[in-house]
N, C-alpha and C positions, 0 to 999 in steps of 0.2 A: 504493500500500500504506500503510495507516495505520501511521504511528508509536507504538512503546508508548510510554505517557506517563512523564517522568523526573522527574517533581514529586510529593512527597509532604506531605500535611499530616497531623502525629498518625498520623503512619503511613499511612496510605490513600490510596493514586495520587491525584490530582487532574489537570484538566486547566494547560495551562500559563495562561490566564487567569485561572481560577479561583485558582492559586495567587498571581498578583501584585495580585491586588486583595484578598488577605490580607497581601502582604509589604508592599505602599505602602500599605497604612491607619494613618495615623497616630493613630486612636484604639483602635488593638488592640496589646498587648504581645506580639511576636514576639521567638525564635530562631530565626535562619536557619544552614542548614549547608550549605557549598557546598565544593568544590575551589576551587583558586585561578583565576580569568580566569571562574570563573562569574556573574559579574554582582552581587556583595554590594556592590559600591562601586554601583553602579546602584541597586539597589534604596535603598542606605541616600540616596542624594540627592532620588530618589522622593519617597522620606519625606516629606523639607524638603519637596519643591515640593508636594507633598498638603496639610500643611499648612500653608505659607502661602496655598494655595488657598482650604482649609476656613476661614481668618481674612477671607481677602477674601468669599467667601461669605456668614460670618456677622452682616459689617455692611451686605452689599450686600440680605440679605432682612429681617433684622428689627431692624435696627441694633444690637444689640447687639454687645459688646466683642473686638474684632477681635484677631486674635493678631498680636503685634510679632517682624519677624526677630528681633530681641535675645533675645526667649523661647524661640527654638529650641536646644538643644544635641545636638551631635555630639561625640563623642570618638573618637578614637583611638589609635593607638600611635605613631606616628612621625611628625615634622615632614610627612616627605613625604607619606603618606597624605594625610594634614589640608588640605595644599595641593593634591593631587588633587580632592579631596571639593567644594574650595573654588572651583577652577578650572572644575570641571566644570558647578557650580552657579550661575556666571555665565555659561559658553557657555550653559545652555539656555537661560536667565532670556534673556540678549541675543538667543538666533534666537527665542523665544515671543515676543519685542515685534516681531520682524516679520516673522512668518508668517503666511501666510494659514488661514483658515478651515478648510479640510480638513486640513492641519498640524497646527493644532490641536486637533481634532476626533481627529485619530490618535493624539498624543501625550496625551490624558487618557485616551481608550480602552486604552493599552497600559501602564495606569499603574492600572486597574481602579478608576477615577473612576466610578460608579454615575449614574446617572438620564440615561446619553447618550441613550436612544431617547425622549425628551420634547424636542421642538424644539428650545421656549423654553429648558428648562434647559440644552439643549448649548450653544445660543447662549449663555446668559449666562456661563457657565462659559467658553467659548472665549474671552471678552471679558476674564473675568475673569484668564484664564493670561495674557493676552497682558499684561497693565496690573499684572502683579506687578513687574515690574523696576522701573518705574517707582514703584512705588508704595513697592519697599523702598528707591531713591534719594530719594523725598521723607521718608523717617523719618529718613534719614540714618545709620542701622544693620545691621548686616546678622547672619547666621544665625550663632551662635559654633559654629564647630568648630576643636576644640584637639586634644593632644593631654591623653592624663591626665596627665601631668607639671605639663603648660601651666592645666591647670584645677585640679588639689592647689594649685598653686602663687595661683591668684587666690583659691580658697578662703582660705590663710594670709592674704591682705590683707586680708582682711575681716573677722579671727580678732580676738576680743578681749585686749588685752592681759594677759588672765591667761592666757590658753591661749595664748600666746607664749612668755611667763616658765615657765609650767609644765613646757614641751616642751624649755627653757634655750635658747631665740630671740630674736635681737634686735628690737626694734620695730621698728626701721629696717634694713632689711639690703637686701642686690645678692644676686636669683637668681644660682647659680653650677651652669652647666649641665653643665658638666664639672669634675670635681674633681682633677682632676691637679695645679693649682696646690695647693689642698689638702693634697695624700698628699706632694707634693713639701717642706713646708714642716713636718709630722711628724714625720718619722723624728730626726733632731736632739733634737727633745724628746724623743720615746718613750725615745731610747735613752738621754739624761741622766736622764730621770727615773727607768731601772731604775738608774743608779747612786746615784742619791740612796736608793731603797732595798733593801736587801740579801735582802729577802726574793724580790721579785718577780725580783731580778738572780739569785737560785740560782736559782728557777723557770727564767728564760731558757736558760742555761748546762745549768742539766739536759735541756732540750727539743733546744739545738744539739749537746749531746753523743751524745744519743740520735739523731737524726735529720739531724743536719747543717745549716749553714747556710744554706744554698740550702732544702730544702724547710720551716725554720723560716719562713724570709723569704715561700715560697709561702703556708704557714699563715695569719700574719700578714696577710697582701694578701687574701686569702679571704675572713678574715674580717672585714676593711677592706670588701669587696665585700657583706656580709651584715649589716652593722651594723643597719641594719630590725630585722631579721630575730631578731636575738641579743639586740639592747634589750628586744624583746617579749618573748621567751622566759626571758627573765634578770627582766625584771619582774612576771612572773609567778611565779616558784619554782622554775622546772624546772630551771634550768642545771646545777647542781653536780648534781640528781641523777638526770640524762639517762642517765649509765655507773653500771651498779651497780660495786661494791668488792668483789675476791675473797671476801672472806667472805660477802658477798650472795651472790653467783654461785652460792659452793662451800662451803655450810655447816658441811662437815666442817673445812674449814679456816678456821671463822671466831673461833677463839680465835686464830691466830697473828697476827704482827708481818709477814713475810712468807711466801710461798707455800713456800717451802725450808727454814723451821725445822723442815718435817714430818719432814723428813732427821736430826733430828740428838737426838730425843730420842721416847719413847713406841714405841705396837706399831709403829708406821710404820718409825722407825729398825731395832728389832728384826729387822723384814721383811727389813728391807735388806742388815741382818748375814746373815742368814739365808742370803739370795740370792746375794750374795758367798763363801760358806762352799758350797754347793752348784757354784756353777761354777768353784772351783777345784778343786773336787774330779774335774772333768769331764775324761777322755782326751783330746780336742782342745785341743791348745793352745792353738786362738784362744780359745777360751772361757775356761779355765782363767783365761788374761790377763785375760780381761774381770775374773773374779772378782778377780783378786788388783789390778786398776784400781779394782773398787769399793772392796775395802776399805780401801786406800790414802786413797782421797778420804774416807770417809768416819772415818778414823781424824784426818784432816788438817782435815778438817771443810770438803772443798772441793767445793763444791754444784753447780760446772757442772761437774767431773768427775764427778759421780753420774749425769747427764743422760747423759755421755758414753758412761760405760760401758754401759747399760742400752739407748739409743736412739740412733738414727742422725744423722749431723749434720741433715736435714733433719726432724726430730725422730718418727721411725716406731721403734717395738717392733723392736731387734734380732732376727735370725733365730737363735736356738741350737736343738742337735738338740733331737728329741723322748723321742730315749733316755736323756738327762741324769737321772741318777737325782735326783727331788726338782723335779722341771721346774715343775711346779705353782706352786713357793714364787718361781723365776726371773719363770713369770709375772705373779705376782700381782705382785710387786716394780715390772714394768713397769707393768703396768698402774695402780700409784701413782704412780709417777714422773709417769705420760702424763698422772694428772689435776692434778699440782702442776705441769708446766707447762704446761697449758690454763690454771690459777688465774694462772699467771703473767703469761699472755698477758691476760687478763682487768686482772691487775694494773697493768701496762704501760698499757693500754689506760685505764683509769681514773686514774692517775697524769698522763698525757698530757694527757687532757682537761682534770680538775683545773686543771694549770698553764696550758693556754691558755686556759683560761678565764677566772683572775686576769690571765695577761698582755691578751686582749684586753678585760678592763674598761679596765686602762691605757690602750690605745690607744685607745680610743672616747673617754675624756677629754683623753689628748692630741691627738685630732684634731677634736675640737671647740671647744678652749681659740685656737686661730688662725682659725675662722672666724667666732671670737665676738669677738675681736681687732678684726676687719678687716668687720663686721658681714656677712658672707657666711650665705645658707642654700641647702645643696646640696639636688640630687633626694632622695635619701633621708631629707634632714628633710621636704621636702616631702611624700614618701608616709607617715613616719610623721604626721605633723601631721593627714594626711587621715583617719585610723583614728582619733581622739581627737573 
């Protein structure tokens, strides 16, 4: 029973032949998409051996200028891949130098090497797989495959001394592949230099009062983890105005200082009176209370008792009847309250940012001020370096 085919190119089945003499053609620009164990480390070794094929070919017919393992690049993500890619590409290269004729003959056919059914060419081509190893031990070089790390990282060596200095990189420095020495040798300064100044030290203090010191300290290492990522974004403009500011949000409230002065003067306050005056006037007593809670707080001018009274600790429109003479005005009342603290929430939320934003410029200078020290450049100068 014939198998349906699992290879697609641009969409439309192809056979499995047909499709690897598209994936090992080293003069076509391929994306392959596979699951995992489907053979993308296969094909991508292919590659290489295609073309160092096609190099040995092209001085073997018309002399001209053969391609150097040196000239091939591979990249990857992980040490280990790269050493996979690498190992694998010396088992073949070593069984090609001594395999016999049908071996080789198989393994360019499965590799979708063109012009097999011409003798002479299979022959020379067979000759020619077999005398690659050899041929890349007499260059004395061999195929680069790094990872991107490994290759950001040689690009910077080669980087001229103004796009060193530009990037604030030492001439001379030691890749540092792991930065825990780094982060380890930080905190000290970070945290002296918020007391040297009293600005950035309320900032701090306001963020561990609000959130605690534990998930300030997560923040902070986060953003230690995103440093790339926040330089860019930060040198370009956007930083400060990533969160809008309640009055962005909530135009109605974009004359106030905070989202809770709506409370305490204008129709808003009025409302409020209003609403207080109505459900004391109300036969249930829970109610009643509420009103005479509102008016309380807001005679005392105290703004999370207004919240209280009106809305639930989890902050939902309290339930009063609906026979409440004046319900209407109860309503509307909540329903301001619910948008002053959304403005709130909004507030909070851009306050927050704000601060860790000043704080983590600090940190980005103090964690660079020790690897400039000690002429260290970690991954992350590397991957910005490579974007310049």
């Amino acid at each position: 029973m014939t198998q349906p085919a699992a290879y697609e190119r641009n969409g439309a089945l192809v056979t499995a032949d047909a499709f690897y003499a598209i994936a090992c053609d080293p003069r076509r620009s391929v994306a392959v998409e596979a699951c995992a164990g489907a053979g993308k480390t296969w094909m991508l070794v292919s590659r290489m051996v295609r073309a160092l094929l096609e190099g040995a070919e092209k001085a073997a017919t018309d002399g001209q200028y053969a391609l150097q393992p040196q000239e091939i690049l591979a990249i990857t993500f992980t040490k280990r891949a790269a050493g996979e890619m690498r190992e694998r590409l010396y088992e073949w290269l070593t069984e090609f130098a001594h395999a016999d004729r049908a071996k080789l003959l198989h393994e360019l056919q499965i590799r979708g090497v063109p012009g097999l059914h011409d003798e002479a060419t299979a022959s020379r081509l067979a000759t020619q797989l077999q005398g690659l190893y050899a041929g890349m031990l007499a260059t004395g070089r061999s195929v680069q495959i790094r990872t991107f790390h490994g290759w950001f990282a040689a690009l910077l060596r080669s980087a001229p001394v103004a796009v060193l200095q530009s990037l604030g990189l030492p001439v001379n420095y030691d890749l540092l592949e792991d930065d825990s020495q780094a982060r380890a040798l930080v905190w000290r300064r970070y945290y002296q230099a918020l007391v040297n100044n009293p600005a950035l030290k309320a900032d701090f203090e306001a963020v561990v009062f609000a959130y605690g010191r534990s998930q300030t300290d997560k923040a902070l290492q986060a953003a230690l983890d995103k440093r790339v990522e926040f330089a860019l974004a930060d040198a370009a403009g956007v930083t400060d105005e990533s969160v809008k500011s309640f009055g962005e949000q909530f135009p109605a409230f974009a004359d106030l200082d905070e989202p809770e002065d709506a409370f305490s003067a204008g129709p808003a306050h009025q409302l409020l009176v209003d609403a207080a005056i109505v459900l004391g006037r109300a036969s249930a007593v829970t109610f009643s209370a509420k009103g005479a809670e509102l008016e309380r707080a807001l005679t005392a001018g105290d703004k999370s008792a207004v919240y209280l009274a009106l809305l639930t600790a989890d902050g939902k429109a309290r339930k009063f009847g609906e026979k409440i003479v004046g319900i209407s005005t109860v309503r509307e009342a909540q329903e301001l309250v619910l948008a002053v603290a959304a403005a709130r929430h909004q507030h909070d939320a851009w306050a927050y940012q704000q601060r860790m934003a000043r704080l983590t410029r600090l940190l980005m200078a103090e964690f660079a001020a020790p690897k400039r020290e000690r002429g260290w450049v970690d991954m992350n100068a590397v991957e910005r370096a490579a974007l310049v």
